[in-house]
Each structure stands twice: as structure tokens, then as C-alpha cells.
Backbone bond lengths (Angstrom), bond angles and torsions (degrees), N, CA, C in turn:
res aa  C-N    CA-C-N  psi(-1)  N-CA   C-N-CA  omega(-1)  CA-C   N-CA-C  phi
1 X - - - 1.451 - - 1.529 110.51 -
2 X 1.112 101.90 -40.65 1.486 105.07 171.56 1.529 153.06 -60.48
3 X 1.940 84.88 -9.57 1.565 111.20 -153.60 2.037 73.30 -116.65
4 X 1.259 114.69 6.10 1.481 98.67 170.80 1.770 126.32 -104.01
5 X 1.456 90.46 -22.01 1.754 121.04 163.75 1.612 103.27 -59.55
6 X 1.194 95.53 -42.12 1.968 99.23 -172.63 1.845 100.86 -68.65
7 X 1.271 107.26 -63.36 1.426 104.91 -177.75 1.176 109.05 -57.00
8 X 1.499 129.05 -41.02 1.578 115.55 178.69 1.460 108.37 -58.00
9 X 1.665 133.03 -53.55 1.644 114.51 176.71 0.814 92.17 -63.74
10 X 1.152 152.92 -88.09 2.002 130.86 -141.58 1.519 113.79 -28.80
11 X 1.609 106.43 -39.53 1.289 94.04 -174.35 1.661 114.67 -88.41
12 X 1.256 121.86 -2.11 1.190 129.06 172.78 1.335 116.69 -89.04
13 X 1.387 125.44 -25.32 1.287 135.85 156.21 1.986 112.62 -55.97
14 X 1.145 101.28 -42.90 1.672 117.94 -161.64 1.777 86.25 -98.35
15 X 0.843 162.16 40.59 1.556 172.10 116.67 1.657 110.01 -84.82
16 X 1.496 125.38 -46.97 1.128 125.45 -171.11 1.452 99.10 -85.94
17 X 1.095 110.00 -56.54 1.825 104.53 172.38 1.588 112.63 -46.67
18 X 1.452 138.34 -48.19 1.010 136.83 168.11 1.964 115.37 -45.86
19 X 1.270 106.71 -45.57 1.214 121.22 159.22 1.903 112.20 -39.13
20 X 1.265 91.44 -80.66 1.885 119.06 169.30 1.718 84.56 -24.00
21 X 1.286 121.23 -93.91 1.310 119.57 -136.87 1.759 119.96 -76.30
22 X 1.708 94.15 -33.29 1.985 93.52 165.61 1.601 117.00 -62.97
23 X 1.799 113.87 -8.87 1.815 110.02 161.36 1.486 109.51 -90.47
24 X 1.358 109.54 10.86 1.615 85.36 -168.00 1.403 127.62 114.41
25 X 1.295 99.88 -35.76 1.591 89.10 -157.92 1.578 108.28 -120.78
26 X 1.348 90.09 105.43 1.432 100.58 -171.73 1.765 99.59 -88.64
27 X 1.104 150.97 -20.08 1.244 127.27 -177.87 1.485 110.10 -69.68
28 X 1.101 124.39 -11.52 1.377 138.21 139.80 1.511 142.80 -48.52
29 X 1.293 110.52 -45.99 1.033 126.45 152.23 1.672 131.94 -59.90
30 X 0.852 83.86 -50.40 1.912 118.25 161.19 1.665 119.32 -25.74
31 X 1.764 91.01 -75.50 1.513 109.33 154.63 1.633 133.85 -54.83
32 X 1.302 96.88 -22.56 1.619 94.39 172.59 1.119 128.30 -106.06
33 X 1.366 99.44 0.08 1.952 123.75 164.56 1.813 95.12 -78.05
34 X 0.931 127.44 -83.05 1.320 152.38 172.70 1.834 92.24 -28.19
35 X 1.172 142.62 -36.99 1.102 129.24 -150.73 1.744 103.43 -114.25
36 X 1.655 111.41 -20.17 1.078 129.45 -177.64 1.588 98.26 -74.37
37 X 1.414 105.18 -68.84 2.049 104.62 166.41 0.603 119.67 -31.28
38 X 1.574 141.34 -51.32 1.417 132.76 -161.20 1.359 93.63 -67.79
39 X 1.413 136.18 -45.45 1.390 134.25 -140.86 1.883 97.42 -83.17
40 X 1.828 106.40 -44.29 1.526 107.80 178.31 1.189 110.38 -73.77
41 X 1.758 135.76 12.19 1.444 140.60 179.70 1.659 84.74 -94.33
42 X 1.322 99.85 -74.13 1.603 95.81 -165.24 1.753 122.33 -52.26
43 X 1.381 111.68 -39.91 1.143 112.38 159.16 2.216 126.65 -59.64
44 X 1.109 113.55 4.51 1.043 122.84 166.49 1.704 119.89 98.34
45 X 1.404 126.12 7.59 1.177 152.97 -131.92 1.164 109.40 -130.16
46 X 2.363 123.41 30.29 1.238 96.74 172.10 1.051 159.39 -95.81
47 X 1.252 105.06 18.87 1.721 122.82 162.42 1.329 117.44 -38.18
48 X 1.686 110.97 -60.50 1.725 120.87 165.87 1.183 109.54 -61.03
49 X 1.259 127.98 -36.98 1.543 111.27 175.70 1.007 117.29 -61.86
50 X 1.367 116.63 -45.77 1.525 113.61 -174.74 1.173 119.51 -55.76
51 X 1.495 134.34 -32.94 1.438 145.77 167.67 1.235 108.84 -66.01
52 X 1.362 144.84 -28.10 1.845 154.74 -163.93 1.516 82.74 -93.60
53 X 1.034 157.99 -56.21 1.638 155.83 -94.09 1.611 76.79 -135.88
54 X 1.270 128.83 -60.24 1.539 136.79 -168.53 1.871 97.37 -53.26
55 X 1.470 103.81 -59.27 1.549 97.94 -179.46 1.476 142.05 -75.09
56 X 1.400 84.63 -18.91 1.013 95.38 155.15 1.851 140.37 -51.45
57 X 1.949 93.43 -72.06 1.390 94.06 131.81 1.587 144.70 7.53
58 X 1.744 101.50 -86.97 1.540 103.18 -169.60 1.592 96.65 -64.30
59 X 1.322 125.95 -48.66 1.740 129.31 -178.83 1.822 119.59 -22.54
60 X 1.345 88.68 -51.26 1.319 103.78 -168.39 2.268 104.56 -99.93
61 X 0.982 123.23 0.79 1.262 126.98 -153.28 2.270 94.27 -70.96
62 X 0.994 80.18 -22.22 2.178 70.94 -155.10 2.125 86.23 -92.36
63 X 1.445 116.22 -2.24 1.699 108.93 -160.68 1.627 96.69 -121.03
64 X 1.574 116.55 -27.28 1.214 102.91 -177.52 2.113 93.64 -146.63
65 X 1.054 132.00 97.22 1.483 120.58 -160.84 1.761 93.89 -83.60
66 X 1.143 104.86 -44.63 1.996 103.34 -162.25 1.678 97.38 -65.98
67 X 1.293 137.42 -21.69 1.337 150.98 171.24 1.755 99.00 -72.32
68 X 1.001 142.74 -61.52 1.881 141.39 169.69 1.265 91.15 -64.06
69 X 1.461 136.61 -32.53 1.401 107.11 -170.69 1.592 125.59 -86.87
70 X 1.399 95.10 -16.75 1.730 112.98 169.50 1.870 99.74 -77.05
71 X 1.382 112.45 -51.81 1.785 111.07 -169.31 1.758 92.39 -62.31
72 X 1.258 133.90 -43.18 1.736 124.46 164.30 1.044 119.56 -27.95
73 X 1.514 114.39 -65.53 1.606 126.77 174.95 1.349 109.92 -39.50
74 X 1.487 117.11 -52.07 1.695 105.06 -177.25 1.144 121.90 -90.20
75 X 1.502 110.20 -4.51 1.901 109.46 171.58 1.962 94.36 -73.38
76 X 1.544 104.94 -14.92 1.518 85.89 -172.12 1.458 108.56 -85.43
77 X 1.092 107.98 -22.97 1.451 125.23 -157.66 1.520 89.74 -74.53
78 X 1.351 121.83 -54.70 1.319 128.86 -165.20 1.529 114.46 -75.25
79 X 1.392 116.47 -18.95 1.328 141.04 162.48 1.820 102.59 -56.10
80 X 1.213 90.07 -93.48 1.948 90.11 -173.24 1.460 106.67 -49.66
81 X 1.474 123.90 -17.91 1.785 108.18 175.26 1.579 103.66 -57.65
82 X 1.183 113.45 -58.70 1.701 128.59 172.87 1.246 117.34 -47.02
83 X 1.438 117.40 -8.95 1.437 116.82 179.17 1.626 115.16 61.77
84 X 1.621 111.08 21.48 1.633 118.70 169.86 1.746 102.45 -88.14
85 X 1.162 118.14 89.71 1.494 110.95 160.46 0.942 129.64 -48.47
86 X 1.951 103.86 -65.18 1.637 92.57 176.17 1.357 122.51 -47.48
87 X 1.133 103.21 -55.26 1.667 90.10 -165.93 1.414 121.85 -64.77
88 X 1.601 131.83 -9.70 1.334 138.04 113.38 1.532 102.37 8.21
89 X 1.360 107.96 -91.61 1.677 137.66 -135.87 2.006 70.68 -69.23
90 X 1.611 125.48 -66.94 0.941 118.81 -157.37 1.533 135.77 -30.71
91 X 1.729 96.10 -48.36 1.328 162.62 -168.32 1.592 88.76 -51.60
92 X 1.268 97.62 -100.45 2.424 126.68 158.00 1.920 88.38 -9.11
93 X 1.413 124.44 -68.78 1.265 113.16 -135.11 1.517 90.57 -83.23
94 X 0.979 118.70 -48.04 1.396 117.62 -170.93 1.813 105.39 -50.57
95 X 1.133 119.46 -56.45 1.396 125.90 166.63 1.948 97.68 -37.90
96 X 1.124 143.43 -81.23 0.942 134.80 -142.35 1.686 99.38 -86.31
């Protein structure tokens, strides 16, 4: 029952960001990628984080880079918790 509360915010998170980005404003969007991870990290979920933390990332990459380059670090971090390498490795290259 619990794992249905989770999919319902994700998708309410991923509606408002869709919102966020057809106006424009992705540093907005950004934050609610970034803010959604933290929440599927703490809730135990970092596979999805690691992917939220990544898009976050690219959103914000050309307005704030040392800010995507720290949210990288934890899509990686949250990557190898999940035992996803590649996307680890993916994660690393895109950063560099």
C-alpha cells in the first residue's frame, strides 16, 4: 500500500516538472528533480534517485555547472548503491 503513495508523488512531482519545463523554466524543474531524489534516497529507492539526481543535473548544467556536478556525484553514488554500474560509468562520463 505504501509503494502506491510513492508512485502517486512521483507522478505528481513528474506532472509539475512537466508543467516547469513547457514554461521554460527549467531551474525549476531542476529543483523538483533534485528534490524528488532526495525523498526516493531516503525512502530507500536509489536506483530512481539516481536517475532524478542525473536530470536534474542536465536541467541546470549550462546556469549553475559545480551545482550538476555535485547532483552527478549522487546520481553516482545512488547508482552503485543499486548495484547499476553502467549507469555509474554513464553518469562519470557525462560529468567529464
Amino acid at each position: 500500500a505504501f509503494h502506491e503513495f510513492v508512485s502517486e508523488a512521483t507522478n505528481c512531482y513528474l506532472c509539475a516538472i512537466t508543467i516547469y519545463l513547457q514554461h521554460g523554466r527549467f531551474g525549476l524543474a531542476s529543483t523538483l528533480y533534485a528534490e524528488m531524489a532526495s525523498h526516493l534516497l531516503t525512502l530507500g529507492q536509489p536506483g530512481d534517485a539516481g536517475v532524478y539526481f542525473e536530470k536534474a543535473a542536465q536541467l541546470i548544467e549550462q546556469q549553475a555547472p559545480n551545482v550538476a556536478a555535485g547532483m552527478i556525484q549522487q546520481s553516482v553514488q545512488c547508482r552503485v548503491a543499486s548495484e547499476d554500474y553502467s549507469g555509474a560509468i554513464e553518469a562519470l562520463s557525462w560529468l567529464l
